[in-house]
C-alpha positions as CSV (number, residue, x, y, z in Angstrom):
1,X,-218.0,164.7,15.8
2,X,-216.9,160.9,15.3
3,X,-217.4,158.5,13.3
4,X,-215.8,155.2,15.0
5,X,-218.0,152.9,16.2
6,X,-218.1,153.2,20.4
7,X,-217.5,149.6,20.6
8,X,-214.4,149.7,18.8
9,X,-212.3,151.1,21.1
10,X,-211.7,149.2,24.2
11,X,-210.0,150.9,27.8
12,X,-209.1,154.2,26.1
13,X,-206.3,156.2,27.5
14,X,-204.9,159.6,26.7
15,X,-202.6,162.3,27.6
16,X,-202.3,166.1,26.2
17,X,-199.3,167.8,27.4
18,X,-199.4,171.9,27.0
19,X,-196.3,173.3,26.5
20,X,-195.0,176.7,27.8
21,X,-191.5,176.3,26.1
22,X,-189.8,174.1,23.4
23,X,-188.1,171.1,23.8
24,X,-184.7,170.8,21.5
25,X,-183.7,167.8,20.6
26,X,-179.7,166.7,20.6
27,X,-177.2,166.5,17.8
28,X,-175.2,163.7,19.0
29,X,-175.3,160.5,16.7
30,X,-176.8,157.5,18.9
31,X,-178.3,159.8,21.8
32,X,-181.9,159.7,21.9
33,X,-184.3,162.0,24.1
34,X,-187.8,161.0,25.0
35,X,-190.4,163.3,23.3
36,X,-192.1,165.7,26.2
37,X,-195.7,163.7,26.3
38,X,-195.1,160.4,24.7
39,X,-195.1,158.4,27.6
40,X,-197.6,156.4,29.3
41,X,-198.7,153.5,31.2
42,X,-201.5,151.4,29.7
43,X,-203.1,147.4,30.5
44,X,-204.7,146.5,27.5
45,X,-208.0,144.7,27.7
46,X,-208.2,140.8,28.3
47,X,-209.9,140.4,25.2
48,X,-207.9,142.9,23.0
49,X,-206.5,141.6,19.4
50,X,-203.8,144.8,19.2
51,X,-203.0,147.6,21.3
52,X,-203.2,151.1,19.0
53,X,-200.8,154.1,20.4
54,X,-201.5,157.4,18.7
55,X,-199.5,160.3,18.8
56,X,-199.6,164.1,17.7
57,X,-196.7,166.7,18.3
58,X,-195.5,169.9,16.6
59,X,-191.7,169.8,14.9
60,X,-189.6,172.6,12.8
61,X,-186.3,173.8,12.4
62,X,-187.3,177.4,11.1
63,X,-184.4,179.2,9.2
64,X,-181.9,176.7,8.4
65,X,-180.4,174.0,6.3
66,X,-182.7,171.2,7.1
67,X,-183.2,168.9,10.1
68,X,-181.3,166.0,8.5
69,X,-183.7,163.3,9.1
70,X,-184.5,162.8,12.9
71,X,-185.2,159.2,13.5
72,X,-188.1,158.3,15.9
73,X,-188.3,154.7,18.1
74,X,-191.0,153.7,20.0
75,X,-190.0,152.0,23.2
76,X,-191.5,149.8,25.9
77,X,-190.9,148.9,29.4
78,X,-192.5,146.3,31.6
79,X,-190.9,147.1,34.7
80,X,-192.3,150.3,35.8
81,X,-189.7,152.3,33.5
82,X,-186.5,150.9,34.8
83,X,-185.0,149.8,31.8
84,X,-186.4,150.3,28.3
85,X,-186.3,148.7,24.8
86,X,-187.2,149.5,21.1
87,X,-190.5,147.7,20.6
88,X,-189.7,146.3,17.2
89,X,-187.8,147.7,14.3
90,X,-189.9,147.8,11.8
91,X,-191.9,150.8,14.1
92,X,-189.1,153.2,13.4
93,X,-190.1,156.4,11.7
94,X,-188.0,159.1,9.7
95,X,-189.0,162.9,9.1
96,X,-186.7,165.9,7.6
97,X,-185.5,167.7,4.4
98,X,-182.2,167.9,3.4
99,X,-180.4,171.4,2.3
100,X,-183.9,173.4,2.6
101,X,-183.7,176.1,4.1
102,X,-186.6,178.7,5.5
103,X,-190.0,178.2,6.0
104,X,-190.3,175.2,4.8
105,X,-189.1,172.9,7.6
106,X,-192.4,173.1,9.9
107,X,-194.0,169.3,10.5
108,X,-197.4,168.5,12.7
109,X,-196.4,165.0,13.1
110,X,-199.2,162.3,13.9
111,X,-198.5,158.4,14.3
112,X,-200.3,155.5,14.7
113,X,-198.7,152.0,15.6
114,X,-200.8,149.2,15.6
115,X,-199.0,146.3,18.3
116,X,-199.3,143.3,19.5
117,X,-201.3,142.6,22.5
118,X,-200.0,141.6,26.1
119,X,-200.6,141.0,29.4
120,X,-200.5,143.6,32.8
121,X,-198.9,146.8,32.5
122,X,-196.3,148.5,30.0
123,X,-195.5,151.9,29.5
124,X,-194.8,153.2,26.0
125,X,-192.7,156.1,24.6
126,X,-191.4,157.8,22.2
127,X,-187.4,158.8,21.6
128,X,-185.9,160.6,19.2
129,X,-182.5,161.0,18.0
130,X,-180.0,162.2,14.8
131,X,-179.5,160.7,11.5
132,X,-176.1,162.2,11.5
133,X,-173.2,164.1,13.5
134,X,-173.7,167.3,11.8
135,X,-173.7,170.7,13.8
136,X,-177.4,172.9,14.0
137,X,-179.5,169.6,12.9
138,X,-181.6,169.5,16.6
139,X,-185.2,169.5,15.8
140,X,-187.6,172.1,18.2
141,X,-190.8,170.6,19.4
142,X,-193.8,172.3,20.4
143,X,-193.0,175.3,19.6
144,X,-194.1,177.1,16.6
145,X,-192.4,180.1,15.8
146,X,-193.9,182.6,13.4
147,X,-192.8,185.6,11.2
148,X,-195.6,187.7,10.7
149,X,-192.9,190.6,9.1
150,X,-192.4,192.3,11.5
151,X,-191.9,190.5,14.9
152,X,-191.7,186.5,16.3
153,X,-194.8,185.4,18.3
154,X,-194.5,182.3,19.8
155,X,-197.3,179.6,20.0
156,X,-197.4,176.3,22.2
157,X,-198.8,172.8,19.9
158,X,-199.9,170.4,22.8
159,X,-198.5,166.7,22.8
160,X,-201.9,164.3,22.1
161,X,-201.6,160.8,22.8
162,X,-204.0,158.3,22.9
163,X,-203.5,154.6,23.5
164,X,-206.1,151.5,23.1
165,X,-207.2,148.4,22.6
166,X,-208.9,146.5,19.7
């Protein structure tokens, strides 16, 4: 059940990505990856005042010193995905512990950034990269990995993204 007004949003667009296996992210200071279901193609509506791009993924690094701050950009290309560039700087988004160990490191992310209109198409995605050279800091997406005491099961968290206009 929803509560938003039907009006509100104009020319929705989504995407859910299922997973089958993880996606690890690089250690290497200055290389970014694209996160597996973060991009998309979207035309905003003529009359649109912002364009809204929400996005949900699953992130751990299970049994080990931290993930040392992964850093995430959200980038934008008008030429059919030729060549791509950080939308603005004040979009960029941290997440990680430092020095804890265990459990504890498990994160269902979920973003929302709120952008400037424009005209025709764009596509939009997300990238992800290290805070730090530092060995065993990748991050695992969409995977969650359980201990239940006994034996690891493996679960799958889809990629949700949904992008529209206001």
């Amino acid at each position: 059940m929803t509560y938003i007004k039907k009006t509100a949003f104009k020319l929705p667009k989504f995407l859910v990505t299922s997973h089958t296996s993880q996606q690890i992210t690089t250690t290497t200071i200055n290389d970014s990856e694209t996160v597996i279901g973060s991009q998309i193609s979207y035309t905003p509506s003529i009359d649109a005042n912002k364009v809204v791009y929400e996005i949900s993924f699953y992130s751990q690094k299970a049994n080990s010193g931290g993930i040392v701050f992964r850093i995430l950009d959200l980038e934008e290309s008008s030429d059919g995905g030729s060549s791509w560039s950080v939308i603005n700087q004040k979009f960029k988004k941290n997440h990680g512990l430092w020095g804890i160990s265990g459990q504890k490191n498990r994160y269902y992310m979920h973003f929302r950034y709120v952008l400037p209109t424009w005209s025709g198409e764009r596509y939009l995605r997300l990238r992800t990269s290290t805070y730090t050279d530092f060995p065993n800091r990748s991050s695992e997406l969409h995977q969650l990995t359980e201990w239940d005491g006994t034996s690891a099961t493996d679960q799958f968290c889809n990629t949700n993204l949904l992008v529209y206009s206001i």
